[in-house]
Each structure stands twice: as structure tokens, then as C-alpha cells.
N, C-alpha and C positions, 0 to 999 in steps of 0.2 A: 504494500500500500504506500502509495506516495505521499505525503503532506504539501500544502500548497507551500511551502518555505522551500522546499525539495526541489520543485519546479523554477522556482524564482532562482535558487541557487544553481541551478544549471543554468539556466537562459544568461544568466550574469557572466560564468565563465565560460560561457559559450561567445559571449560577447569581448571580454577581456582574453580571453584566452587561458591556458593554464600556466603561462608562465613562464614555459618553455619555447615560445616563440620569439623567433628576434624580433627586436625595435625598429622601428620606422623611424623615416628621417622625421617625421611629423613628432614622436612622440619624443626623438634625442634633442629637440626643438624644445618642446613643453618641457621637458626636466632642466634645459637651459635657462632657460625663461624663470622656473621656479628655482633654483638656485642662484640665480643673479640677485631675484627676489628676496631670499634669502641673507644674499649678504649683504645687500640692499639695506635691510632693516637690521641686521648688526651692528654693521657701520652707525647705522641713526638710533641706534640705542645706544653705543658705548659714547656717543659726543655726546647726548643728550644727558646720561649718566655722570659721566666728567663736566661738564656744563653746568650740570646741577650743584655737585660735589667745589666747582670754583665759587661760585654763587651764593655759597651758604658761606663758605671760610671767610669770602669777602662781606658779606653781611655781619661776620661774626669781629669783623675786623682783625682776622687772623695775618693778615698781611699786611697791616700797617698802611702807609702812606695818608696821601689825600683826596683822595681819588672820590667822587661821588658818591659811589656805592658800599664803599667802607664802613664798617658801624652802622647800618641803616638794618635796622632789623626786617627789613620790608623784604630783603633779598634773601634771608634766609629762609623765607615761607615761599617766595619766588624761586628757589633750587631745592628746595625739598620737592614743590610739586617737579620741576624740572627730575629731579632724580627720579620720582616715582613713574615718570612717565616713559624714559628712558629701558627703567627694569620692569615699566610693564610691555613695551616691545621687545625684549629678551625673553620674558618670560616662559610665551608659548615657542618659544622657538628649541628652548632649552626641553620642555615638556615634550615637544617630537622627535627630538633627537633620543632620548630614552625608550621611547614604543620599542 
């Protein structure tokens, strides 16, 4: 007896194949594409994460000088969100990499 989950998962690898098929150039395209992707949003997490991380030292007036932004407590809530925003474009990325 078949279950309709049965059918569905045949029709699917019947679609993608089992696995053992080689790649098309369409598809070594699409894994291109997503990995560009990829590093894409690395790239723009770890400046965004350092970005943050400058932001707050300088709010903190950890670096001295005179600069505007020094001692201005405003900047330290302006690179916390910056940090957080940063490790949350890491995040999932880090979470697929483990599946």
C-alpha cells in the first residue's frame, strides 16, 4: 500500500533526480550565484559587526581625542544595534553551514 507522502516523494526525486546525476551548467550557475551570495552577506556582517564594535568604544570614549562622537552615549546604542545587526546576518549562515 502506498501512502500519498510515498507518491509525492517519488514525483520529487523523480524531479531532482537521485543524486547521482551530473550538474548542468544551469545548476553550477545557481550554486554560483548562491555562494557569491553567500559571501556577499559575510562580508556585510563582519563590517557591520566591526562597525558596531568601533561605534560603541567610541561612544564609550575609549579612544580619546575630540572627535564628535566620542563620549556621546548616543553611539553606543547606535553600534550595539549596528553589532546586533551585523550577527544577525551571520547568524543563519553559520546555522546552515552545521545541517
Amino acid at each position: 500500500m502506498l501512502y500519498p507522502l510515498d507518491n509525492m516523494r517519488r514525483k520529487i526525486i523523480g524531479m531532482i533526480g537521485d543524486g547521482q546525476a551530473k550538474c548542468s551548467s544551469a545548476d553550477r550557475q545557481f550554486k554560483g550565484v548562491v555562494m557569491t551570495g553567500r559571501i556577499v552577506r559575510i562580508i556585510l556582517g563582519i563590517v557591520l559587526a566591526l562597525l558596531g564594535i568601533v561605534w560603541i568604544l567610541q561612544g564609550a570614549d575609549v579612544f580619546g581625542g575630540s572627535g564628535g562622537m566620542n563620549g556621546k552615549s548616543i553611539w553606543i546604542v547606535i553600534g550595539a544595534v549596528v553589532l546586533i545587526g551585523g550577527l544577525a546576518v551571520l547568524a543563519p549562515l553559520r546555522h546552515r553551514q552545521q545541517e
